[in-house]
C-alpha positions as CSV (number, residue, x, y, z in Angstrom):
1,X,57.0,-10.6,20.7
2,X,54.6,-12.8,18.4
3,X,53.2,-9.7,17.2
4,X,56.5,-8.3,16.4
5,X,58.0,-10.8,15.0
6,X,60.6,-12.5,16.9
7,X,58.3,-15.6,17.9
8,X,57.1,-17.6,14.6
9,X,53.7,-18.5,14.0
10,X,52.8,-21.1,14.3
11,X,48.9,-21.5,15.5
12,X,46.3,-19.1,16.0
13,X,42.8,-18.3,17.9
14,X,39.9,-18.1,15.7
15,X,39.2,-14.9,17.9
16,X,43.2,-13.7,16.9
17,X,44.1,-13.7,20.3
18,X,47.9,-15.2,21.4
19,X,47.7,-19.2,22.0
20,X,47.7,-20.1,25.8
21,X,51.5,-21.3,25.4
22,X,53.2,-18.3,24.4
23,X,51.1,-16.4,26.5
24,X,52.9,-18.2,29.3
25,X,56.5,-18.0,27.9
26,X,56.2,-14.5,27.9
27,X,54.7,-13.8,31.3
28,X,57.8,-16.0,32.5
29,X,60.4,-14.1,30.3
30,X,58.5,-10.6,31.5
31,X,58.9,-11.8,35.3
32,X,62.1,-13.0,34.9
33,X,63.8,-9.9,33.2
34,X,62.0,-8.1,35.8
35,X,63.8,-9.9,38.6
36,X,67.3,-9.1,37.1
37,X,66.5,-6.0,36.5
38,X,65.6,-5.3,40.0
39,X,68.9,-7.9,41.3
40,X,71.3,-7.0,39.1
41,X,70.6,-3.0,39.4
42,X,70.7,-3.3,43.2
43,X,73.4,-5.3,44.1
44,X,75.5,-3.6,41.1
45,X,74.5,-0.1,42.8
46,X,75.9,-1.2,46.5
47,X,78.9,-2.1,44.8
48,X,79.6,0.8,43.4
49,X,79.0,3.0,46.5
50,X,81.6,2.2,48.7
51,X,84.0,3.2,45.7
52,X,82.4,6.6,44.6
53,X,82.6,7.5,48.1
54,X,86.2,6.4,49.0
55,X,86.5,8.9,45.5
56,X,84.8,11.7,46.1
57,X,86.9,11.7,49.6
58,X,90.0,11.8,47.5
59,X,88.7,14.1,45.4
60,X,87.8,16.5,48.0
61,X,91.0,15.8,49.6
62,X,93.4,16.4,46.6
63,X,91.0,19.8,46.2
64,X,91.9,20.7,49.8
65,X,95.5,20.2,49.2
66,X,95.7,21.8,45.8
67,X,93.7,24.7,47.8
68,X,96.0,25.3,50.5
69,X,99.2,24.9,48.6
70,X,97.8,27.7,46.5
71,X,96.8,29.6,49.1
72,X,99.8,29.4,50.8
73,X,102.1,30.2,47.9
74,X,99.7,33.1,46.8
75,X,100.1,34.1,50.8
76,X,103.9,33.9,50.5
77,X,103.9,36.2,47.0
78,X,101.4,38.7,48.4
79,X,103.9,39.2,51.5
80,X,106.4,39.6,49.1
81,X,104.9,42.0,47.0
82,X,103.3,44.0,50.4
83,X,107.1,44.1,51.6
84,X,108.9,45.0,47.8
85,X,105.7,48.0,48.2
86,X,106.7,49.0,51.4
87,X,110.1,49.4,50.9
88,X,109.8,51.6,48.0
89,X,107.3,53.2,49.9
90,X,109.7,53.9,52.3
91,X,112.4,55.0,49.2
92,X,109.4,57.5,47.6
93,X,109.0,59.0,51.5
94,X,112.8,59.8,51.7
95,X,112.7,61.1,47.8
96,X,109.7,63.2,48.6
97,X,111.4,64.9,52.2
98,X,114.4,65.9,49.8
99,X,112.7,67.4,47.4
100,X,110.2,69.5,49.8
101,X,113.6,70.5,51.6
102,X,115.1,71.3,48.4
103,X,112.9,73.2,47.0
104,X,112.2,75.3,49.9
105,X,116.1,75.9,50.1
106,X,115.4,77.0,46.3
107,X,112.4,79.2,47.3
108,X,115.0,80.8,49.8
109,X,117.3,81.4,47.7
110,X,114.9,83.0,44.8
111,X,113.7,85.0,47.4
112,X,116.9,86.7,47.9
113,X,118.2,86.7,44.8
114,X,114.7,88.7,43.4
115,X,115.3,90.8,46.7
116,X,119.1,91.9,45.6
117,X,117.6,92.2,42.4
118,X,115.2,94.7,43.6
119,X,117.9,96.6,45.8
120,X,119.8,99.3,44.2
121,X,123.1,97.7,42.6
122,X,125.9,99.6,45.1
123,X,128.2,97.7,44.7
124,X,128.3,97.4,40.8
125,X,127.9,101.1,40.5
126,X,130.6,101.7,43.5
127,X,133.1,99.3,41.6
128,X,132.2,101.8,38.2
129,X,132.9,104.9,39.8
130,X,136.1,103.7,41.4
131,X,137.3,102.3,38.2
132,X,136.6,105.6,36.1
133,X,138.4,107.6,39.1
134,X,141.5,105.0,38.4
135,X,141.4,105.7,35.0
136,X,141.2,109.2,34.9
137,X,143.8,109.5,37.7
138,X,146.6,107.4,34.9
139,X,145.4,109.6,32.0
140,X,146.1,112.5,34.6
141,X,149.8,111.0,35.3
142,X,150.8,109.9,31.7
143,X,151.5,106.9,30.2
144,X,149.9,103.6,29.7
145,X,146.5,103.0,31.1
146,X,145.9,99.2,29.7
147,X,145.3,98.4,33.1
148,X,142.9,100.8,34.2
149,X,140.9,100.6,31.0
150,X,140.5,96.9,31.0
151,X,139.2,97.3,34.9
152,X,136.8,100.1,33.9
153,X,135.6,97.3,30.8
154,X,135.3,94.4,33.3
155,X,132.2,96.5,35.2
156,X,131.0,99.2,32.4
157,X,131.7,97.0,28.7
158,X,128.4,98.8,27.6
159,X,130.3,102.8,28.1
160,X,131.0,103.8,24.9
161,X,134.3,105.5,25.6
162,X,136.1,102.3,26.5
163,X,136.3,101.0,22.9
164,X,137.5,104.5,22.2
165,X,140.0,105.0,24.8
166,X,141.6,101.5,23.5
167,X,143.4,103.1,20.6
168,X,145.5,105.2,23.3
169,X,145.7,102.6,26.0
170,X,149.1,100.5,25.5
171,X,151.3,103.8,25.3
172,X,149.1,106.3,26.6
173,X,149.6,110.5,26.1
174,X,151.4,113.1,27.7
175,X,150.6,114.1,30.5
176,X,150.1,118.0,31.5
177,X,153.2,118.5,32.9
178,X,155.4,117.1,30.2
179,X,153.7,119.5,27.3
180,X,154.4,122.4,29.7
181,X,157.7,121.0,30.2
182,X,158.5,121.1,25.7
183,X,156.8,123.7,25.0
184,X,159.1,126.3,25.3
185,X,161.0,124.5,22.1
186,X,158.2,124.2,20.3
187,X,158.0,127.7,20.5
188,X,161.3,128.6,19.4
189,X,160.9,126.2,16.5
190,X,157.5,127.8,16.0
191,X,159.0,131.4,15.9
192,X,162.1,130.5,14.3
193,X,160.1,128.5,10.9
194,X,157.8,131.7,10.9
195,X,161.3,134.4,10.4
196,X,162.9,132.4,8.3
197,X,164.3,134.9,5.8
198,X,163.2,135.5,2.6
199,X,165.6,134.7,-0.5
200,X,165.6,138.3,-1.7
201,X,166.3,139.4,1.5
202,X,169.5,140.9,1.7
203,X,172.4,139.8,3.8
204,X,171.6,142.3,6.5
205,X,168.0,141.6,7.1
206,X,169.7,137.3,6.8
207,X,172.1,138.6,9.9
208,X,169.3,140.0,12.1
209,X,167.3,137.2,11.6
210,X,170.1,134.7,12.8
211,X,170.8,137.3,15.8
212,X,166.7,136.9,16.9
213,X,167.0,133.3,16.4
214,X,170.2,133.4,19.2
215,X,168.4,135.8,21.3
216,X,164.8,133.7,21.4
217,X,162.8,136.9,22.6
218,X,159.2,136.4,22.6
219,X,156.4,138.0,24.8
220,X,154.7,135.7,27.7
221,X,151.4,135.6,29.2
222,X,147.9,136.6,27.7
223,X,149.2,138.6,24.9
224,X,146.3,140.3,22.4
225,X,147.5,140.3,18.8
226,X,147.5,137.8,15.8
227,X,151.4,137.6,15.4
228,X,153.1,134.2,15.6
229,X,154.3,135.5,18.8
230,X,151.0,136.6,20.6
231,X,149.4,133.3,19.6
232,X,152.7,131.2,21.3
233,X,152.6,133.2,24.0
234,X,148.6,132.8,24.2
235,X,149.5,128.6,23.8
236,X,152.1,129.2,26.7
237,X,149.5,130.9,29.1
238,X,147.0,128.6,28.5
239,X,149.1,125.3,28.8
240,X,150.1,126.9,32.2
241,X,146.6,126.9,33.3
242,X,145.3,123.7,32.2
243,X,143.6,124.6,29.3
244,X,145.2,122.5,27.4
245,X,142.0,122.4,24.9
246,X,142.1,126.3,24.4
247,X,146.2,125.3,23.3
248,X,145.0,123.4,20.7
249,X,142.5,125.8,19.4
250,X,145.8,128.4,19.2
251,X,147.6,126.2,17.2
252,X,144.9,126.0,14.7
253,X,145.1,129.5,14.4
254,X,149.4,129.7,13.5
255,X,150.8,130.5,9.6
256,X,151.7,127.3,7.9
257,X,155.1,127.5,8.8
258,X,155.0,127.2,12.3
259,X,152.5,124.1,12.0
260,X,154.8,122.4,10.1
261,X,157.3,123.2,12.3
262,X,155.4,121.6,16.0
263,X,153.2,119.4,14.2
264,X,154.4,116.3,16.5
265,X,153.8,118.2,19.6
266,X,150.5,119.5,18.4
267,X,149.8,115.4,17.9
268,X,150.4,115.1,21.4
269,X,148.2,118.4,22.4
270,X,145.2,117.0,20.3
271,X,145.6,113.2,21.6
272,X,145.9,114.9,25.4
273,X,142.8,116.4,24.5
274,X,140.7,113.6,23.1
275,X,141.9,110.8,26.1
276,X,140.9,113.2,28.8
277,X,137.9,114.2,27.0
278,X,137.1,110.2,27.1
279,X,138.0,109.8,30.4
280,X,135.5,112.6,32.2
281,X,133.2,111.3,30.2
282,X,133.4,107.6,31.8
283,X,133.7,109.5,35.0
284,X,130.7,111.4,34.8
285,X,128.9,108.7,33.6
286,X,129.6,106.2,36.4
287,X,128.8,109.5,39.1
288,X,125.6,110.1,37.5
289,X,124.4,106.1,37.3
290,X,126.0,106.1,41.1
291,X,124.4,109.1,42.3
């Protein structure tokens, strides 16, 4: 301390050593700061103790709480969640049977379907061929044949000879037996255009004209000849058998006259013609897809 410079100097040895005094002073300050260091420290340090113990206790028993409240609330949410996950679970089971039995009920049903796919279509090709035989049994009778034709559309829309038979449909064409039935007027009014007499005629070759027109003689049957009456009689013949075709042809074949005269019925000869045309056509299509 004299060396430092908290004790003042006051008297020294010749030799520079500390005077005996202060030599003494600080031994006893040295010894006693050593004593209090060595009291105080100890009896400070058992104080304490008892008190960092009695704290770490609590410590470690506010830890132990804090630790088992978590645990136990973690517990509770993972139970929770294990029994959210288990019902669903449960809910992705039952989704999952459906669908397996759903799509085997849909692997099933492809099967059969590409099976009747693979089969021969009977039953479509059956329902064609009855439908053309209906519609070529109303051309055959006359009349409308809206009906018939619609049927045949409903299974066949791609034959051509529907859209073509649909002009004649809603009033239909004559049937065979009524052009037999008027053609022996036609004739007459065939025959009787053709005589007409001439203007320079005189007014006997005028009276035998008006006595054939009373009389109506004309040949029947297959008769050879290019006269107005041969070809009638050829139209007659052929009507009779069912050509009703080869009756048209005939007409072609008449003077002007008697064209003008049985145009009409020669609408009706030609329409017979082109309707049953169209109609064995539909029929022989719906036998030949058939077989």
């Amino acid at each position: 301390m004299f060396y430092a410079g908290f004790l003042p100097l006051t008297s020294t040895t010749t030799d520079g050593a500390m005077p005996a005094e202060l030599s003494d002073r600080l031994s006893a300050v040295e010894a006693r700061v050593s004593s209090l260091t060595t009291t105080g420290a100890s009896s400070e340090a058992t104080d304490l103790q008892p008190r960092i113990a009695a704290l770490e206790t609590a410590i470690d028993a506010v830890r132990q709480e804090a630790s088992s409240e978590s645990n136990e609330a973690a517990i509770s949410s993972l139970r929770g969640e294990l029994t959210a996950l288990a019902e669903t679970l449960g809910q992705l089971k039952t989704v999952v049977e459906s669908n397996r039995q759903s799509a085997e009920t849909t692997a099933s049903r492809l099967a059969e379907a590409e099976r009747k796919i693979d089969e021969p279509r009977t039953d479509v090709e059956m329902a064609r061929a009855i439908s053309a035989t209906a519609l070529k049994a109303a051309v055959d009778r006359g009349g409308p044949f809206l009906a018939e034709l619609d049927t045949l559309a409903g299974v066949a829309p791609e034959d051509p000879a529907v859209e073509e038979l649909r002009p004649y449909a809603a009033t239909g064409v004559a049937s065979r037996a009524e052009l037999v039935r008027r053609f022996p007027d036609v004739a007459n009014a065939i025959l009787a255009a053709i005589h007409q007499p001439e203007e320079s005629d005189g007014i006997g070759a005028r009276l035998l004209s008006s006595a054939f027109s009373v009389i109506k003689v004309r040949p029947v049957g297959n008769v050879d000849g290019d006269t107005p009456e041969a070809i009638v009689a050829r139209m007659e013949d052929k009507l009779r058998n069912g050509d009703i075709k080869g009756a048209s042809l005939e007409w072609d074949t008449l003077p002007e006259a008697g064209k003008a005269a049985s145009n009409d019925y020669a609408e009706l000869l030609k329409n017979r013609v082109t309707v049953e045309t169209l109609a064995g056509s539909a029929m022989s299509n719906a036998v030949n897809t058939n077989g």
